[in-house]
Backbone as a chain_set.jsonl record, in Angstrom:
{"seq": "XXXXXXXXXXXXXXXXXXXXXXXXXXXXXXXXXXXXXXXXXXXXXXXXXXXXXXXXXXXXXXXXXXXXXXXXXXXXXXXXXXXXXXXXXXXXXXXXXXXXXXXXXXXXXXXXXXXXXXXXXXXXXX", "coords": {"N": [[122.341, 126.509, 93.403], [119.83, 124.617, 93.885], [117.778, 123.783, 97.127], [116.588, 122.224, 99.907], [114.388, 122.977, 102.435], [112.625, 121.434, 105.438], [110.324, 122.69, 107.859], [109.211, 122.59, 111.296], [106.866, 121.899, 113.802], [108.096, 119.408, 116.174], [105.912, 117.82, 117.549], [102.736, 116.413, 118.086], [99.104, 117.107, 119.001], [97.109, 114.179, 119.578], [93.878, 114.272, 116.71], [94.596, 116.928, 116.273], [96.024, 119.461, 113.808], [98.246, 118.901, 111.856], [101.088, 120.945, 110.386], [103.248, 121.654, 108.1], [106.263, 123.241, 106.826], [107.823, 123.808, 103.685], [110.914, 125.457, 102.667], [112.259, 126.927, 99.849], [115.105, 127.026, 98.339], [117.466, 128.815, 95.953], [116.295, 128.187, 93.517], [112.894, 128.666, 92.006], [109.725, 128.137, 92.87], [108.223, 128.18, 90.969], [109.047, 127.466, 88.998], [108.939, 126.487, 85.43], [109.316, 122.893, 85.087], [108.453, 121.76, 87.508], [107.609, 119.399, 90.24], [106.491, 119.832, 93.643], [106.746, 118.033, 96.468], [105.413, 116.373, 99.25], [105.934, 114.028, 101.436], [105.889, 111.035, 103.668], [108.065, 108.962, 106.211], [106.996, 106.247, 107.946], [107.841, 105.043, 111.121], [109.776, 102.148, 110.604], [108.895, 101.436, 108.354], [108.479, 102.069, 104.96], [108.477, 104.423, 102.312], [105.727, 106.615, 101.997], [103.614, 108.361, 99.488], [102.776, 111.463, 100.222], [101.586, 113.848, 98.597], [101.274, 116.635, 96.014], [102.214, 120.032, 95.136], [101.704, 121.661, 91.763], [104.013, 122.986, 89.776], [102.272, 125.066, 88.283], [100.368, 125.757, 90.122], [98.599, 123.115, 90.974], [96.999, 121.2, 92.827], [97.4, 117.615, 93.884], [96.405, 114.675, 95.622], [97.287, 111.873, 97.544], [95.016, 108.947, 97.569], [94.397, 107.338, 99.792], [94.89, 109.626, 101.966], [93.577, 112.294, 100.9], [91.234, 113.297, 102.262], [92.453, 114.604, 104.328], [94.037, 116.022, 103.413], [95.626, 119.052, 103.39], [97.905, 120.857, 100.828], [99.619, 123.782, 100.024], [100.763, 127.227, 98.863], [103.168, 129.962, 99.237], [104.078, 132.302, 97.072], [105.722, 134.357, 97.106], [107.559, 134.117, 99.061], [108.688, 131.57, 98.553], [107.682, 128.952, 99.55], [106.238, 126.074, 100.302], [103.459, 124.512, 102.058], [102.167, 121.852, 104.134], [99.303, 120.629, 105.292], [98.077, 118.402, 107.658], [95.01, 117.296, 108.513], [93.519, 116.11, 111.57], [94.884, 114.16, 113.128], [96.691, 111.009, 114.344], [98.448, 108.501, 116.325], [99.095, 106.784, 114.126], [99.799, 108.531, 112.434], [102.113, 109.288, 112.741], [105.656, 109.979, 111.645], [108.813, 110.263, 109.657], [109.139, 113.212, 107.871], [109.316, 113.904, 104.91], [110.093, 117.333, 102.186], [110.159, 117.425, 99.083], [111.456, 117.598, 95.97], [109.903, 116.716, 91.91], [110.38, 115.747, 88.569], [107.795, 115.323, 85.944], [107.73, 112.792, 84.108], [107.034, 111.988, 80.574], [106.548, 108.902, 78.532], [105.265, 108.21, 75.555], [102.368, 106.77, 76.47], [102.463, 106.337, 79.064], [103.16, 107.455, 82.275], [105.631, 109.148, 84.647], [107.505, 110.219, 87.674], [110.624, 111.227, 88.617], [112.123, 111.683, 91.267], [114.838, 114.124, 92.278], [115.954, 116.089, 94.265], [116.053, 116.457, 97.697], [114.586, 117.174, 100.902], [116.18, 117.178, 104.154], [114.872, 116.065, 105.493], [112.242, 116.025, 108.443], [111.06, 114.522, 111.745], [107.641, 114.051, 113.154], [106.377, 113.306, 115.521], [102.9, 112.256, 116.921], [101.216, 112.417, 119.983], [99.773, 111.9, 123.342]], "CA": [[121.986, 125.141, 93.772], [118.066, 124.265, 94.825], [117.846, 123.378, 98.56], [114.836, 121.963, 100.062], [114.186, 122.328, 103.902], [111.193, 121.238, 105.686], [110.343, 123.137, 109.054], [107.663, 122.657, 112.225], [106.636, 121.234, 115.035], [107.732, 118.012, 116.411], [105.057, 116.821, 118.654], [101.234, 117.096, 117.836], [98.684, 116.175, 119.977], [96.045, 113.253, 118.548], [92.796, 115.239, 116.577], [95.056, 117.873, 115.954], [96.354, 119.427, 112.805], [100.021, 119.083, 111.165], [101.6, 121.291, 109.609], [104.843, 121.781, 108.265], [106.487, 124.396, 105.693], [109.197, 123.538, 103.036], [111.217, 126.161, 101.829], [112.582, 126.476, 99.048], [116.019, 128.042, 98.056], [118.33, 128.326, 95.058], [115.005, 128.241, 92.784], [111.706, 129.242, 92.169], [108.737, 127.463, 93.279], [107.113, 128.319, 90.451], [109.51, 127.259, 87.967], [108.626, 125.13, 84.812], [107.809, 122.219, 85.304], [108.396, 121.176, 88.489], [106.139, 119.015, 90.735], [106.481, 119.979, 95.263], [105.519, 116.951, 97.247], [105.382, 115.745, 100.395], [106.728, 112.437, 101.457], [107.016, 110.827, 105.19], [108.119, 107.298, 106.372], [106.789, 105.976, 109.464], [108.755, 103.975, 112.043], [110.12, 100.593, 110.23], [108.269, 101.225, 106.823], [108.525, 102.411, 103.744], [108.207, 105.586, 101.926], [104.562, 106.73, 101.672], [103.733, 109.711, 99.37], [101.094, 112.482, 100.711], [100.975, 114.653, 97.876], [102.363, 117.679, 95.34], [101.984, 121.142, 94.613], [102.511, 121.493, 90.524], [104.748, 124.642, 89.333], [101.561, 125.929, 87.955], [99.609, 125.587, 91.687], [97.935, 122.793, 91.325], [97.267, 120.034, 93.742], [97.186, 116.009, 93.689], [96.62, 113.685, 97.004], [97.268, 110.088, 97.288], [93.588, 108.671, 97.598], [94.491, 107.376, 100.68], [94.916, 110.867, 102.752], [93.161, 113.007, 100.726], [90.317, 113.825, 102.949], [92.876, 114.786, 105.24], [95.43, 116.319, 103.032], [95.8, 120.25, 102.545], [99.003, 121.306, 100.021], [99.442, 125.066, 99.612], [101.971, 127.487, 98.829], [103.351, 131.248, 99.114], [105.361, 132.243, 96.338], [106.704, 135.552, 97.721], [108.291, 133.303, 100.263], [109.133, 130.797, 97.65], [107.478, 128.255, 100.576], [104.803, 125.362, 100.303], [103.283, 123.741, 102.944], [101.808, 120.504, 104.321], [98.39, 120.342, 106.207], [97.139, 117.024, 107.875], [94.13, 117.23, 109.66], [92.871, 114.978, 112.408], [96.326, 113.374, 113.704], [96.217, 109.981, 114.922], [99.71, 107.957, 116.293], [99.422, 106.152, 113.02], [100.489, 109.391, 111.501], [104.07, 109.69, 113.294], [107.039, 109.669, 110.748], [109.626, 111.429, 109.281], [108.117, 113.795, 106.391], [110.228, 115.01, 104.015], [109.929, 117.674, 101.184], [111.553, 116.957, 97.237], [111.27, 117.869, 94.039], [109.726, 115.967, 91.521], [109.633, 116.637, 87.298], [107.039, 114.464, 84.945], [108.422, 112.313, 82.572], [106.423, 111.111, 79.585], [106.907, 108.598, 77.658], [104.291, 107.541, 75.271], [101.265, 106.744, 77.363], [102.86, 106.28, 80.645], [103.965, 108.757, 82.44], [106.326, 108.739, 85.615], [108.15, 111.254, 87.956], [111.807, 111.53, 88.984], [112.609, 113.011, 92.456], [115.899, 115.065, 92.477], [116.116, 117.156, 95.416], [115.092, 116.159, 98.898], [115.014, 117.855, 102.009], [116.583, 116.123, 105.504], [113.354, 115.848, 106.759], [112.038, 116.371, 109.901], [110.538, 114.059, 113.163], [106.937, 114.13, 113.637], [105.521, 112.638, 116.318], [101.688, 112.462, 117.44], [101.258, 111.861, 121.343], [99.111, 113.127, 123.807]], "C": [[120.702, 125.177, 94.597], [118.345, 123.464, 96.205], [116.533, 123.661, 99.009], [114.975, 122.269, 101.978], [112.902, 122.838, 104.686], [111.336, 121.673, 107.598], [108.827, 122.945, 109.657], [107.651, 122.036, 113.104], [106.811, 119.533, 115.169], [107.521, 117.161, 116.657], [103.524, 117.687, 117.991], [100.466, 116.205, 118.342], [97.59, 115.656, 118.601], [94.986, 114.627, 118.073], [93.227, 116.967, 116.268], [95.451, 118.36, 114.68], [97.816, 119.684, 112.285], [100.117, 119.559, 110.66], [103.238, 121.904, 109.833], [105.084, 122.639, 106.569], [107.629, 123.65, 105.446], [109.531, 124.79, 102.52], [112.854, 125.827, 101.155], [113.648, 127.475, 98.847], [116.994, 127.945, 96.537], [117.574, 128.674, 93.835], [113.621, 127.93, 92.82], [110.781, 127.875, 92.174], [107.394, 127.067, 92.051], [107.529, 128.294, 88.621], [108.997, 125.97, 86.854], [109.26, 123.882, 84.851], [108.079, 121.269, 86.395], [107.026, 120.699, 89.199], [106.918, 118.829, 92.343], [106.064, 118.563, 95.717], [106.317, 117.031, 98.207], [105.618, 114.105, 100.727], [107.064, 111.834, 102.537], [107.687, 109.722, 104.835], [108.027, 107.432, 107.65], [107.834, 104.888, 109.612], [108.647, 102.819, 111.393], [109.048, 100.243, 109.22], [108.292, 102.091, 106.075], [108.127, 103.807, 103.215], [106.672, 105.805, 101.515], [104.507, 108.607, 100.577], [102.577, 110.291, 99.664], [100.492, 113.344, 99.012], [102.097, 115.973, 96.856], [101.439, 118.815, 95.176], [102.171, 121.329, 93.471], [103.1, 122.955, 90.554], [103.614, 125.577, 88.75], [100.102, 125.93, 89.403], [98.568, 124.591, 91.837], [97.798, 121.289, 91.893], [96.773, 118.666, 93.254], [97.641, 115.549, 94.75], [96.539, 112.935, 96.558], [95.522, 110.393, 98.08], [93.638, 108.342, 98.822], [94.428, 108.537, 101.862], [94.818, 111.944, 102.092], [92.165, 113.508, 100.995], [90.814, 114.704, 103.6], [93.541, 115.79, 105.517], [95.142, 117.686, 102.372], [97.314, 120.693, 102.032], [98.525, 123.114, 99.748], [100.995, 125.815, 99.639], [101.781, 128.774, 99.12], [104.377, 131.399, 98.384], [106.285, 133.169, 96.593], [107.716, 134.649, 98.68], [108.914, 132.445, 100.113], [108.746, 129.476, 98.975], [106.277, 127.345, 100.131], [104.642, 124.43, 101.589], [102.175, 122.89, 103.044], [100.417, 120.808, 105.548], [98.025, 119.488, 106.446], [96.335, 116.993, 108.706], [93.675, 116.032, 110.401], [94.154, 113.756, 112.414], [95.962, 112.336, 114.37], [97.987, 109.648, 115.198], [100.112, 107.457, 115.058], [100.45, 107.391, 112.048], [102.118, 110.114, 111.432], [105.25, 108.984, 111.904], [108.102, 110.789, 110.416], [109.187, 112.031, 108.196], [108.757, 114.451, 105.565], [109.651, 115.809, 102.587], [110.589, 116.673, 99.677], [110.552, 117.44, 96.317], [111.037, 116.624, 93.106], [109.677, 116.726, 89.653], [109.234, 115.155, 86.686], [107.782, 114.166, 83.816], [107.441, 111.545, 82.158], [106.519, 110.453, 78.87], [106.025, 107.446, 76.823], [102.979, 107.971, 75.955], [101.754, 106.51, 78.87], [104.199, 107.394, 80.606], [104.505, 108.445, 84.0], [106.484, 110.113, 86.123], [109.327, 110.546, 88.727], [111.683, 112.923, 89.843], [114.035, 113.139, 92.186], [116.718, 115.582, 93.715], [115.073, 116.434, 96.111], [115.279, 116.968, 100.166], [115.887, 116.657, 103.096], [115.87, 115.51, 106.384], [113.05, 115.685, 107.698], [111.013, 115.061, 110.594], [109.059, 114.64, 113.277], [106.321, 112.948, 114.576], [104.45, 112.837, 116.743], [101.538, 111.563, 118.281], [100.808, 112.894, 122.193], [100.335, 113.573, 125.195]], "O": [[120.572, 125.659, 95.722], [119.155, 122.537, 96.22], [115.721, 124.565, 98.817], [115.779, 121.598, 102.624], [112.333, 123.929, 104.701], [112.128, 121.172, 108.395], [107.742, 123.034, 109.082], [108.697, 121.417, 113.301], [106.134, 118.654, 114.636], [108.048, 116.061, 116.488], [103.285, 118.839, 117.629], [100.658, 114.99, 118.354], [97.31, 116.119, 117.495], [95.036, 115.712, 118.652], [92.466, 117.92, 116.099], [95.193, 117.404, 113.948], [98.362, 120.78, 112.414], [99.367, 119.305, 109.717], [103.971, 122.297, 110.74], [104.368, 122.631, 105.568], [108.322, 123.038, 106.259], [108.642, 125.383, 101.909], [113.857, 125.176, 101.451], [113.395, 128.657, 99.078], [117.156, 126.806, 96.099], [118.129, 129.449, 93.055], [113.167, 127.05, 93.552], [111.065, 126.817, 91.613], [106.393, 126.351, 92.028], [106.967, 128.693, 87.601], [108.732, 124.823, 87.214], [110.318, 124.163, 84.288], [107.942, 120.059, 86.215], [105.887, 121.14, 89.04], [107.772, 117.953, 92.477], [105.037, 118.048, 95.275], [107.456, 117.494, 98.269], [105.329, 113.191, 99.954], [108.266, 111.809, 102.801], [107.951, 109.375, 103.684], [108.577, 108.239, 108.398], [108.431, 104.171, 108.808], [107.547, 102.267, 111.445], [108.44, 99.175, 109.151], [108.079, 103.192, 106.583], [107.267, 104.34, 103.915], [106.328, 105.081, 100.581], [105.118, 109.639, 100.853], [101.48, 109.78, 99.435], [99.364, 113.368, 98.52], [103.31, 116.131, 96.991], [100.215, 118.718, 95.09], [103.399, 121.242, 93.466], [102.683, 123.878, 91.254], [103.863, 126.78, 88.685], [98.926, 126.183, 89.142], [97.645, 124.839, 92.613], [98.436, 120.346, 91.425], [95.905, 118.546, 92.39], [98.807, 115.7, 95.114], [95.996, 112.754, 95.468], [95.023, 111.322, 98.714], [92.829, 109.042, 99.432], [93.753, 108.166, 102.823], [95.675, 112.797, 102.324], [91.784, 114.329, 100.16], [90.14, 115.721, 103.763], [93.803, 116.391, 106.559], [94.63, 117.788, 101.257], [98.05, 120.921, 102.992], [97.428, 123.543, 99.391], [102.028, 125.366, 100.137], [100.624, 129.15, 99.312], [105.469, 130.905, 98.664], [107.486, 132.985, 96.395], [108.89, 135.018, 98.675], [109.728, 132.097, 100.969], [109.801, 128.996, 99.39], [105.328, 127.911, 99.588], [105.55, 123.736, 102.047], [101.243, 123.008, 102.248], [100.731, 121.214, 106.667], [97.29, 119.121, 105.529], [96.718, 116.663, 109.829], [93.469, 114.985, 109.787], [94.195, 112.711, 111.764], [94.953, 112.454, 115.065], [98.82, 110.278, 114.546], [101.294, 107.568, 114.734], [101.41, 107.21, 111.299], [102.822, 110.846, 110.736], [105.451, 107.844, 111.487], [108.147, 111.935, 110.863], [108.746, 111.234, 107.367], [108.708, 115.681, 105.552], [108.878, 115.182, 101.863], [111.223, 115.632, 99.508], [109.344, 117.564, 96.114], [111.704, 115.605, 93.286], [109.165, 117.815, 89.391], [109.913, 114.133, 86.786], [108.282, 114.851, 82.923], [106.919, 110.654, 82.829], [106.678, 111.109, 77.841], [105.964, 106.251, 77.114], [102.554, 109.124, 76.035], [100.9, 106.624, 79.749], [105.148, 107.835, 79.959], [103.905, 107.569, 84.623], [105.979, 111.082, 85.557], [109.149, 109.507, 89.364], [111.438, 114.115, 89.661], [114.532, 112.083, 91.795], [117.915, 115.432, 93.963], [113.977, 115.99, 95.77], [116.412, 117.427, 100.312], [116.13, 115.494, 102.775], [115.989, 114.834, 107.405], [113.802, 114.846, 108.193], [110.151, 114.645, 109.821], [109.084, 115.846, 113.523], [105.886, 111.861, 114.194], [104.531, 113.944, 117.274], [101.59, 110.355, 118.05], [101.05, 114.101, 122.157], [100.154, 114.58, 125.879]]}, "num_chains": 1, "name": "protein.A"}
């Protein structure tokens, strides 16, 4: 059984950089055709998504925080993690890992999450 859990710090000062590791258990990181992401929700709104790792390593940010937004992985470790540079309060939420696989159908194409982690408390405060 795949089990997601997302580990790190959870206080970061403003101008600082976030990061947080998911690992991954049960199965491989690097299995076909999974898609890694990242996923917070801030205080009293809605699910935002940051971003994915694909099963073949390669990355996609929301347009929104992709200046911001480093995704990377270690597969020995079966681990991917979350970089957000330049922390502001705006960026406080809960951030959870999950699993995502591409469904096509036709010309539109979708993804179905699966697996989520419990996700973890970040807060940014000086």
């Amino acid at each position: 059984q795949v089990q997601l859990q997302e580990s790190g710090p959870g206080l970061v000062k403003p101008s600082q950089t976030l990061s947080l590791t998911c690992t991954v258990s049960g199965g491989s990181i690097t299995s076909n055709y999974y898609y890694w992401n990242w996923i917070r929700q801030p205080p009293g709104k809605g699910l935002e998504w940051i971003g994915y790792i694909a099963y073949s390593g390669s990355t996609y940010y929301s347009p929104s925080l992709k200046s911001r937004t480093t995704i990377s992985r270690d597969t020995s470790k079966n681990q991917f993690t979350l970089q957000l540079s330049s922390v502001t309060p705006e960026d406080t939420a809960v951030y959870y890992c999950a699993r995502a696989s591409r469904i096509k159908d036709g010309v539109v194409i979708w993804y179905e999450y699966d697996l989520w982690g419990q996700g973890t408390q970040v807060t940014v405060s000086s």
